[in-house]
C-alpha positions as CSV (number, residue, x, y, z in Angstrom):
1,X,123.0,-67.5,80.2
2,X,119.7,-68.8,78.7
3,X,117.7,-71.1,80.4
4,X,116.1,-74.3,79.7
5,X,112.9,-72.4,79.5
6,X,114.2,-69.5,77.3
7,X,116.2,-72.7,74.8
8,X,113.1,-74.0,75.1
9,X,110.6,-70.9,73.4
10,X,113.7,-70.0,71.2
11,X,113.5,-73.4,69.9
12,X,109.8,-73.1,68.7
13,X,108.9,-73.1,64.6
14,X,106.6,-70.4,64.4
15,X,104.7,-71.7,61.5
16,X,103.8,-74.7,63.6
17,X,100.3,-74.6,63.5
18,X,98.7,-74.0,67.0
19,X,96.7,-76.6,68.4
20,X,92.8,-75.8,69.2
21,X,90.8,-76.8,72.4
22,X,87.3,-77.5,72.3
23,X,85.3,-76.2,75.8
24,X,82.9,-78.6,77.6
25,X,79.4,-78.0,76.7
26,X,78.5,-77.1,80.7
27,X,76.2,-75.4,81.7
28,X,78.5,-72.9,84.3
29,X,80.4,-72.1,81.4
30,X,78.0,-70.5,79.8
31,X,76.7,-66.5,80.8
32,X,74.0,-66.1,77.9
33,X,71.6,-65.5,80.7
34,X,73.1,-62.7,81.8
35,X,73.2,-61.1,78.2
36,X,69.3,-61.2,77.4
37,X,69.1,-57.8,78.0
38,X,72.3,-56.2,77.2
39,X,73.6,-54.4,73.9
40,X,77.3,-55.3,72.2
41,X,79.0,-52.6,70.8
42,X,81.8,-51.6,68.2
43,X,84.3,-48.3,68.2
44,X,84.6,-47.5,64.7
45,X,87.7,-45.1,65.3
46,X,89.6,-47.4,67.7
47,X,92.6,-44.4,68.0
48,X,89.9,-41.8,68.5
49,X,87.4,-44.2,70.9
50,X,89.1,-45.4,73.7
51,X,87.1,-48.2,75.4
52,X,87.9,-47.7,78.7
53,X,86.8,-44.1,78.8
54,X,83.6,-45.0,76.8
55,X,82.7,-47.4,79.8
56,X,82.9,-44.5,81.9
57,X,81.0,-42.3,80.1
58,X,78.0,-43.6,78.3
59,X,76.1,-44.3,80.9
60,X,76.3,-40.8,82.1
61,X,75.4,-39.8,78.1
62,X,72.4,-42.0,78.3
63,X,71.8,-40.5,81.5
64,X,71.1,-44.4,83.4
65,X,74.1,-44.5,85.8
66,X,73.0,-47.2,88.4
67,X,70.7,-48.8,85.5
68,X,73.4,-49.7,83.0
69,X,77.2,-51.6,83.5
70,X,79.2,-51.4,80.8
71,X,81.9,-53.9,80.2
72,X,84.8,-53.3,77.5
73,X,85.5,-57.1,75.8
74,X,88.6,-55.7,73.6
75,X,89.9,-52.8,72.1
76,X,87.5,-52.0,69.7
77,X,84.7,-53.9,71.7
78,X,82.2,-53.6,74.3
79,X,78.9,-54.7,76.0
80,X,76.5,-52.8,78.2
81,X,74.0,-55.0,80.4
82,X,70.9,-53.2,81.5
83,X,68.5,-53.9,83.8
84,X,65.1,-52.9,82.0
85,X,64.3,-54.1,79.1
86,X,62.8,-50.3,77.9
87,X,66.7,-48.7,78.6
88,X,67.8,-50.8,76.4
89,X,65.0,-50.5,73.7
90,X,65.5,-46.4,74.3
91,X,69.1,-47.0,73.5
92,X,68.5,-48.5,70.2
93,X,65.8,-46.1,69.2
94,X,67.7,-43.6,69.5
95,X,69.2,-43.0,66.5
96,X,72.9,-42.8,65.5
97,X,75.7,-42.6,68.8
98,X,78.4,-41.4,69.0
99,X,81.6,-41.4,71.0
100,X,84.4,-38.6,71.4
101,X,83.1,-37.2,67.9
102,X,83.1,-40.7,66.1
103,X,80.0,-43.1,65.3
104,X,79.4,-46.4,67.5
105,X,78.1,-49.7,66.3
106,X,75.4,-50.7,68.3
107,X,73.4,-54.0,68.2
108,X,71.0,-55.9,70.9
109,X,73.0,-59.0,71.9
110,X,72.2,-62.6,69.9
111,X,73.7,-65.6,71.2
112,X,74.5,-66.7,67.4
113,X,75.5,-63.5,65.9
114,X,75.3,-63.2,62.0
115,X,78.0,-62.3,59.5
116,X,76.9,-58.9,59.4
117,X,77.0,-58.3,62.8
118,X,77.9,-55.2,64.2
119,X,78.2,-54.2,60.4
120,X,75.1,-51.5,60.5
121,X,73.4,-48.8,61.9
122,X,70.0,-47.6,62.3
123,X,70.2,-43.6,61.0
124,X,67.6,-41.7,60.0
125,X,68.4,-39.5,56.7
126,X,66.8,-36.2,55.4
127,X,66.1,-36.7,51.9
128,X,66.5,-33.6,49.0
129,X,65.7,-32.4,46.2
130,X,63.0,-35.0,45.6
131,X,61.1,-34.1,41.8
132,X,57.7,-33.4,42.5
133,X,56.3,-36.2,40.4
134,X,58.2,-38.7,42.0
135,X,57.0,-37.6,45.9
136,X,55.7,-40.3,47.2
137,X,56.4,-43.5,49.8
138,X,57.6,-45.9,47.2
139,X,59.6,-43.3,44.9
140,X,61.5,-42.4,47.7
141,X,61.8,-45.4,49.1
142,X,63.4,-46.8,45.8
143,X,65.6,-43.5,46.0
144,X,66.6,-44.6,49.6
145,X,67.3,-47.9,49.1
146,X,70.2,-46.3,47.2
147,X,72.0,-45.7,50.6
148,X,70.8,-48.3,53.1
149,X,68.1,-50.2,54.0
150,X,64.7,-48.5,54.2
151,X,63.1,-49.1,57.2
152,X,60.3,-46.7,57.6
153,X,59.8,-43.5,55.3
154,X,57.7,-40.4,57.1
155,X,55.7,-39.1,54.6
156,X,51.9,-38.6,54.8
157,X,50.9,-37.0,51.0
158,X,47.3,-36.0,52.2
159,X,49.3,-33.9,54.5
160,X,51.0,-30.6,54.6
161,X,54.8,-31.1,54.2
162,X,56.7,-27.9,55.6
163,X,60.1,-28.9,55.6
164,X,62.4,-29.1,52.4
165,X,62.9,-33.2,53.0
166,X,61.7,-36.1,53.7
167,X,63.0,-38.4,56.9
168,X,63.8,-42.1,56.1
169,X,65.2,-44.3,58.7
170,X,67.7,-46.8,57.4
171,X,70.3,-49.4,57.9
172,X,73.8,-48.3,56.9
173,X,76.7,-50.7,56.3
174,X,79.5,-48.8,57.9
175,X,82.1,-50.7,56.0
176,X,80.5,-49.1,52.5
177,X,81.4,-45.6,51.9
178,X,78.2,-42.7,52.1
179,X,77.5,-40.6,49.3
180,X,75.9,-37.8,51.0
181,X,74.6,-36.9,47.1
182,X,73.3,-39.1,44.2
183,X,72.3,-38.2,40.5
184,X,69.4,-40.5,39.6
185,X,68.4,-40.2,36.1
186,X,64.2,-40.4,36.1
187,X,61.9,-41.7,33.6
188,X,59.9,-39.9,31.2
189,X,62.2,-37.1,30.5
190,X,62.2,-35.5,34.1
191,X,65.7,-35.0,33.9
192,X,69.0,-36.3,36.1
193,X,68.5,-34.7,39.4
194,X,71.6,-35.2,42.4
195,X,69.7,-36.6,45.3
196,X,70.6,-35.0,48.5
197,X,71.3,-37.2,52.0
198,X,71.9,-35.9,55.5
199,X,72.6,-38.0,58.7
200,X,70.8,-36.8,61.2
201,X,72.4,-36.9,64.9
202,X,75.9,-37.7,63.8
């Protein structure tokens, strides 16, 4: 026997089109206070990163236990509040995280987020195979700007230089795909030359 209740939900179209409530602008209702210092996050691997444990365990990765609470907002989202303001800027300097193998979106929390939100993050990237008449801040620069955003490039040419690369931190856009190689064609018959990139931390 169905009930009044059950004839009731049976009987609803479901391409009716669902009413939307507007919230009081009150000042109780709001918690941004409480967010000023705190960092969202995104899993990029949902299957893989399971929220609940990544509460758990991050804080004991970042090694601030009592100094951090984490707070998991959906299945694929999450928020960490911290109570210094240098936890949290250690956090975000610190390169590319990771979760049970798998990268995390990480951003300081805005009241109005943008479009892109949640859409980068900050690597730094070894940079190959760089011709020798093209070694130099802007040249590479331009060459990184082929993979992200260049943020700062590490490169002092009155310098030594002993490793094989030069370090460039970048913003990625995690919902592009990474060529960890690129032939660039330079000027003045130098040739085509594959460019080489490598995340570092990941």
């Amino acid at each position: 026997m169905f009930s009044s209740i059950d004839r009731a939900i049976m009987a609803m179209s479901l391409e009716e089109e669902e009413e939307a409530f507007t919230m009081p602008y009150l000042l109780e209702y709001c918690s941004s206070e409480n967010n000023v210092l705190s960092i969202i996050g995104r899993v990029l691997n949902p299957e893989c990163q399971k929220v609940v444990n990544l509460i758990l365990d991050m804080p004991r990765k970042w090694q601030l236990y009592d100094r951090v609470r984490g707070i998991a907002l959906s299945k694929e989202k999450f928020q960490f509040i911290v109570k210094f303001e240098q936890d949290l800027e250690a956090i975000l300097e610190n390169g590319v995280h990771t979760y049970n193998e798998w990268t995390l979106a990480l951003e300081r929390w805005v009241e109005h987020p943008p479009p892109n939100y949640l859409q980068n993050i900050m690597v730094w990237v070894q940079i190959r195979n760089i011709p020798v008449n093209h070694y130099n801040v802007p040249a590479i620069t331009w060459i990184g700007e082929l993979a992200g955003h260049v943020k700062e490039v590490v490169l002092d040419t009155k310098k030594s230089q002993r490793q094989d690369f030069v370090r460039v931190k970048m913003k990625f856009d995690v919902s592009k795909p990474f060529q960890r190689s690129k032939v660039i064609n330079f000027p003045k018959n130098n040739g085509s030359v594959s460019i080489l990139y490598d995340f570092e931390k990941v």
